[in-house]
C-alpha positions in Angstrom: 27.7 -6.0 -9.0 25.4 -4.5 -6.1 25.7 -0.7 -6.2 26.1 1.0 -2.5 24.4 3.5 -1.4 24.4 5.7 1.6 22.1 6.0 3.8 20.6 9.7 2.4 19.6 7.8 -0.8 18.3 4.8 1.0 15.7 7.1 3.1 15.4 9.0 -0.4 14.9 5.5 -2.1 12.0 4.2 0.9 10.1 7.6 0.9 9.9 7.3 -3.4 8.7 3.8 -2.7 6.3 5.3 0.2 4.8 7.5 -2.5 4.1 5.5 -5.2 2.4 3.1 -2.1 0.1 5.4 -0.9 -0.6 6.8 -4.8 -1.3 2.9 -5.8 -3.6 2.3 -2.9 -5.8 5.3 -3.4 -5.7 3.8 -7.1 -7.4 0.7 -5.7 -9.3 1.7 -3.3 -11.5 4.1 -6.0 -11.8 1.3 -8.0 -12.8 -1.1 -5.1 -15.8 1.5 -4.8 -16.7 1.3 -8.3 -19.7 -0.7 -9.5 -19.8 -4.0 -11.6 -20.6 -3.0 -15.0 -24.2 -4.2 -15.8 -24.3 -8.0 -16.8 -20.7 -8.8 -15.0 -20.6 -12.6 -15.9 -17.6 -12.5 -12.7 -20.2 -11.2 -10.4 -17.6 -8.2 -9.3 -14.4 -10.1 -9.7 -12.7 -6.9 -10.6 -14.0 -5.2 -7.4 -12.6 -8.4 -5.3 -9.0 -8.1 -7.0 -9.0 -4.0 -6.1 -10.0 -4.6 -2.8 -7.1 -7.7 -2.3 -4.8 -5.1 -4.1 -6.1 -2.4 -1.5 -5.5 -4.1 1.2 -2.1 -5.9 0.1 -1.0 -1.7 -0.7 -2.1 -0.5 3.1 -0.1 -3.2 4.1 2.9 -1.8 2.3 1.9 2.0 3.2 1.7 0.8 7.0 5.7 -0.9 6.6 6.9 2.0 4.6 5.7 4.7 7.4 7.0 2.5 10.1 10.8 2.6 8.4 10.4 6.6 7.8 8.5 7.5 11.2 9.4 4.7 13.5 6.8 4.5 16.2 4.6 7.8 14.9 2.1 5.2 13.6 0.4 3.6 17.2 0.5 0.0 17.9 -2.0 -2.0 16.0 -5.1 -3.3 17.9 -4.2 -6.7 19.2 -0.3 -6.5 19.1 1.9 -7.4 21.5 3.7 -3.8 22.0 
């Protein structure tokens, strides 16, 4: 059965999941910087997959912040607000 919650532990809930966004995407984005290893037979794969990850987390970070902060954020170049 779904459990309800009120509305102080959904806000407590999103800004948990906020966190853990914004601590993820500095984890990628340090390890998109980071240099193949000498000899990478995948030619910087693993820096590709950070920087999709990166990218995919900012995402998240950027919906999170809108939820929390709704219209603190600005309007993103080439939107229609």
């Amino acid at each position: 059965m779904a459990e309800v919650v009120d509305s102080d532990e959904l806000l407590r809930r999103i800004q948990r999941a906020r966190r853990y966004a914004h601590e993820e995407l500095r984890t990628w984005e340090a390890r998109a910087r980071e240099p193949a290893p000498p000899g990478d037979p995948g030619g910087g794969d693993a820096a590709r997959e950070a920087r999709s990850r990166q990218l995919a987390y900012e995402a998240v970070v950027r919906v999170l912040d809108e939820i929390v902060s709704p219209g603190h954020h600005g309007a993103e170049p080439g939107s229609d607000d």
